[in-house]
N, C-alpha and C positions, 0 to 999 in steps of 0.2 A: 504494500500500500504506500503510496506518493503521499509523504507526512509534508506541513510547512517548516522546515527546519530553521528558519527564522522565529516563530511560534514556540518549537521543542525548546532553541537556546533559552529561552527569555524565562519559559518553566523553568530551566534547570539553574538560571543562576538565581532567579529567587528563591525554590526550594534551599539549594545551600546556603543562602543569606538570610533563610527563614524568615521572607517576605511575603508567602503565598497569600492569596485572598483564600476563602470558602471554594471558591467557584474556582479558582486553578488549581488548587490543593486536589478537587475532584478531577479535573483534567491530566493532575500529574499521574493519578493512581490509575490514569487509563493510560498513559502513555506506557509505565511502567510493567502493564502485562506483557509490553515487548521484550523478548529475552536481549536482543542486542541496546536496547536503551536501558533496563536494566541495571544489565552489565557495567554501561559505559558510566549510569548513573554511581555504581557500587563502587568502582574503583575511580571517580571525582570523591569520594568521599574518604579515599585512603589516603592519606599523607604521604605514606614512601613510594606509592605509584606516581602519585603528580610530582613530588620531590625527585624523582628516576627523570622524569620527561622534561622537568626544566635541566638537568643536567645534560639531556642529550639536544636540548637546543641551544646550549652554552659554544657552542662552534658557529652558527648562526649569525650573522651581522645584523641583529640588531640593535636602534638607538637606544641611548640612553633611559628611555621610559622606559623600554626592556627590561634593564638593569635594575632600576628602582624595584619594578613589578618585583624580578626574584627578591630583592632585598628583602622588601616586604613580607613574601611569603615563609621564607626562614625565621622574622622576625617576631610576627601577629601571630593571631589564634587561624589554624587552617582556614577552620569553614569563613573564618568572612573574609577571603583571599578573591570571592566572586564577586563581590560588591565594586572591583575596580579589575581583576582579572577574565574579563569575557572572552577578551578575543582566544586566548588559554583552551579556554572550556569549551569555544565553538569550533577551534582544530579537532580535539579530542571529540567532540560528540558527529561533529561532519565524517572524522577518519569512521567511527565504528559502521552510522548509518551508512556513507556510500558501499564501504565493505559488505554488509549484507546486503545490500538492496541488491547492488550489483555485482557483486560476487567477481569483486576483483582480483586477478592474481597476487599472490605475495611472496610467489619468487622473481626471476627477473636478476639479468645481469646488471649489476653498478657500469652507468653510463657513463662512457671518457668523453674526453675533450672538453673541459667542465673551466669554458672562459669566464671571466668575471663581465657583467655586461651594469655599467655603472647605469645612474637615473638619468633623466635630462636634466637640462641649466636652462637657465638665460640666456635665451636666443631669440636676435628677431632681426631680419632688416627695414629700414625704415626708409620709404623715397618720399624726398620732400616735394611737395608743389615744383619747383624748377626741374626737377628730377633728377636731381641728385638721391645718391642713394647713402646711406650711414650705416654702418653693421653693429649692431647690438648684444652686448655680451657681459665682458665683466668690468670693464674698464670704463669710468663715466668720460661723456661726451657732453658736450653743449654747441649747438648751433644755433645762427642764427638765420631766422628764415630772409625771402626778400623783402616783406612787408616790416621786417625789422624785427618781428618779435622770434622770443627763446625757446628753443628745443631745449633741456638738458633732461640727461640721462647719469642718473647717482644712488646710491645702494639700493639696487635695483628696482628701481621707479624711474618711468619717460614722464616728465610735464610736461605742461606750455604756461608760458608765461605772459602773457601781454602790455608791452610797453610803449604799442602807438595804435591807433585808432583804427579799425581795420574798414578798408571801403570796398574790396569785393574776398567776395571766400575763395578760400586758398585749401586743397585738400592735401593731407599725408596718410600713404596707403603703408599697414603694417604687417609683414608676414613673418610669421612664426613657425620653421620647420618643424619634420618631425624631428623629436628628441627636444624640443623647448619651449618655453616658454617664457609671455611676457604682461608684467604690468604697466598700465598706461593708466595717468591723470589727465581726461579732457580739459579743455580749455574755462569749461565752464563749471568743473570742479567734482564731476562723474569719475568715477574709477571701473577699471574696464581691464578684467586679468583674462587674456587670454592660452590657452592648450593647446597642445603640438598640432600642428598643421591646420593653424589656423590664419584668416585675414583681415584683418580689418579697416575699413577704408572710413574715414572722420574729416570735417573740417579742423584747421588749426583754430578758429576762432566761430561758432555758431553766429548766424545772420540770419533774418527773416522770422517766421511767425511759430518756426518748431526750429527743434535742435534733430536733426537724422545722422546715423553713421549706418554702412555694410557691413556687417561680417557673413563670414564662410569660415566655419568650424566652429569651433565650441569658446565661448566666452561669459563670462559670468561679470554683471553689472552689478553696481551701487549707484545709482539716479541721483543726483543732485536735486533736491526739490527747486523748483521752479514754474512760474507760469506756464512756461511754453512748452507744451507736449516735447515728452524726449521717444523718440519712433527707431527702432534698429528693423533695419529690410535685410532678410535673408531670401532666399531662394525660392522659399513657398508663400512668403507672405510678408506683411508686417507686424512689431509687435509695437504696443505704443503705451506710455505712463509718465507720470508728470514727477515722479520721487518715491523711487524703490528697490527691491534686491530682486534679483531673478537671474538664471541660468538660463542659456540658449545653447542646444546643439543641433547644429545647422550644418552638418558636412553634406559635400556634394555627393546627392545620388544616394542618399542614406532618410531612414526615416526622421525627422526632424523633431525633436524638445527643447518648449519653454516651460518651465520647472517655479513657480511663486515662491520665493521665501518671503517676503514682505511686502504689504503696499498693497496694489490689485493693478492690473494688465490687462491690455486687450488681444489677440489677437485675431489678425484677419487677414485670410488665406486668398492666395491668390485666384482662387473661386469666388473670392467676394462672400466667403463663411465668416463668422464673426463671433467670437466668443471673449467671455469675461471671466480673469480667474482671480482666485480668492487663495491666502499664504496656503501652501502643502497642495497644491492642484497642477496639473500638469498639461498641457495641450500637447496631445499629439499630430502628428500632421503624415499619416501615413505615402508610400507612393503613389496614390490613385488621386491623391489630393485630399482625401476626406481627412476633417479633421475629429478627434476627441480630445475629449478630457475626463480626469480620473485623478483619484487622491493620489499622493503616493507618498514617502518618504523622502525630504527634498538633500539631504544626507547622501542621498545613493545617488544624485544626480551633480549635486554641487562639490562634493566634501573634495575631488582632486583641489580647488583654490585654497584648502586649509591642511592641504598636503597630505591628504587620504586617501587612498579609492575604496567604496565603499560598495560589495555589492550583493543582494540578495533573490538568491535563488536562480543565480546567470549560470549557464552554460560555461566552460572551459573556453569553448571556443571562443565564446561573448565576453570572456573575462579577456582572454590574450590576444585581440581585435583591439580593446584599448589600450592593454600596454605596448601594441605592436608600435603605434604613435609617440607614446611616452620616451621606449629604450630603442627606439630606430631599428626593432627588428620583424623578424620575417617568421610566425610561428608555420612549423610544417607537421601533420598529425598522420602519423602510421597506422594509429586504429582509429575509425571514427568513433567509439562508443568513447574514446575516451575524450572525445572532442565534446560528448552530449553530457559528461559529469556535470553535476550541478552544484554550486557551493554557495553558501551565504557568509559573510566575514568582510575584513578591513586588513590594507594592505599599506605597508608606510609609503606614502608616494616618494619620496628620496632614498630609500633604500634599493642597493641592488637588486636585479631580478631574479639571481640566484639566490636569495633570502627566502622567494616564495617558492620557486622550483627544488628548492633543496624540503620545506616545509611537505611539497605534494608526494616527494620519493620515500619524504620518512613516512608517511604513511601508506608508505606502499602503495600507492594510487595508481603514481604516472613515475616513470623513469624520463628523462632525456639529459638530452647532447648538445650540444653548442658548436657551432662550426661557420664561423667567423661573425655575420649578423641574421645566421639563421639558426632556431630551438627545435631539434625534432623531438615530440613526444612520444610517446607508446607506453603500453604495459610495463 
């Protein structure tokens, strides 16, 4: 039976935090006639098993909250180690479920040629109005445009500055390979973090009766409250608000998300469809044009800006499609079924990729190989 394993997590770290309500308390004692949750359930509650398993991810490059995390656990009373340990316990209960669900091998040769394939950085080039071009990276810059006013670029933030009166708009187009990314302060005081292979085309200075910029690819706004409609045109449509947070992912040839964290949004699809969203709602805008909307968790859609990927209940395949953007690589998959695994969890977005590939082999899931900018997976 296809359980929510988002749902099972969220049992499991409150029953060890003995938080349960009535009504989940009942739901856990249904979960628990499952012998493999069970199981997975009996030994989270053993000390020296979970004590065993942070020692064998002690080779692992994780950050520093890593570190605390075990501190902590050696330090505190076990059981309330879940109160701030989830993502721990969601390895642990995803490894036992995929294992039975899907009855995956647990032999399998150790896979060579095991490169290190670091994160992306700060990367963008940026062509100003004249068209010149500027490369963007670690090293701050300042220009100045023809109109007189300043580009600079400094621990990693692009502004603009405005220091003469501007009489016609002047645009700067900003692209962001895969493997980087970049933040940008508009002119009129919106911030605008753009994800790997993404574009964004803006005035240096807003004119007339709205403020509009393009992108192509995925970027996540903060609105400057203002009179004047702020409109971002993508691909299938516009999206339009006067001072708010929201996420846009708008790749070419891809199903398209605008994602509310704040404020409220409209948008309207190049069918001339028209919807209004409210914080945690979602529009989608599939290929055929139609668009919907649907709650969702806005976490799972925004969280790379706050240097997380966060995903639930994706496919493998759906998982390494966005890091293929992030770490500049090519994933290639030997079995498909293991392309269809499904996982729910958070991944450090600065951490290598071998962080999480070495994470998938310890549980015996997936093996793979590295061989130069392409991961072959398999059993």
């Amino acid at each position: 039976m296809k359980r929510d394993l988002y749902k099972v997590i969220e049992l499991f770290k409150k029953s060890l935090g003995n938080t349960l309500s009535d009504e989940e308390r009942q739901e856990m004692d249904v979960l628990l006639q499952d012998a493999s949750l069970r199981k997975a359930h009996e030994e989270l509650l053993d000390e020296a098993f979970v004590t065993g398993k942070f020692k064998e991810f002690e080779s692992y490059e994780y950050k520093p909250a890593f570190e605390a995390l075990k501190k902590q656990v050696y330090r505190s009373r076990f059981r309330r180690w879940m109160a701030w340990g989830a993502s721990v316990a969601a390895v642990l209960i995803l490894g036992f479920m995929i294992r039975e669900n899907l009855k995956l091998s647990t032999g399998g040769q150790v896979a060579v040629n095991r490169e290190i394939v670091p994160p992306g950085e700060t990367a963008a080039v940026l062509k100003l109005a004249d068209g010149r071009t500027v490369v963007i990276g670690k090293e701050p810059v300042a220009i100045m445009e023809n109109d007189g006013n300043v580009v600079k670029y400094e621990n990693g933030q692009l502004s603009y500055t405005s220091v003469n009166t501007v009489e016609k708009e002047l645009n700067n187009e900003l692209k962001v390979p895969i493997g980087g990314e970049c933040h940008v302060v508009l002119n009129d005081g919106t911030e605008v973090w753009l994800n790997a292979g993404s574009e964004l085309k803006y005035p240096v200075a807003f004119m007339g009766k709205e403020r509009k910029v393009e992108l192509s690819g995925e970027g996540y706004f903060r609105v400057k409250k203002d009179s004047l409609p702020f409109i971002v045109g993508v691909e299938t449509g516009d999206i339009t608000v006067l001072g708010t947070s929201f996420g846009v992912t708008a790749y070419r040839g891809e199903i398209g998300y605008t994602t509310l964290v704040s404020g409220k949004v409209s948008f309207t699809s190049k069918n001339k469809e028209s919807v209004i969203l409210s914080p945690g709602e979602q529009a989608i805008v599939l290929l055929s044009g139609v668009v919907e909307v649907r709650a969702v968790d806005v976490e799972e859609f925004v969280g790379w800006k706050d240097g997380k990927f966060v995903f639930k209940n994706k496919s493998l395949g759906n998982i390494m499609h966005v890091l293929e953007r992030w770490y500049g690589i090519k994933a290639v998959f030997k079995d498909e079924d293991v392309k269809e695994l499904e996982y729910t969890g958070s991944l450090e977005r600065y951490d290598n990729i071998n962080t999480f590939l070495r994470l998938l082999e310890k549980l015996n899931d997936v093996h793979y190989e590295i061989k130069e900018d392409v991961i072959i997976l398999y059993k």
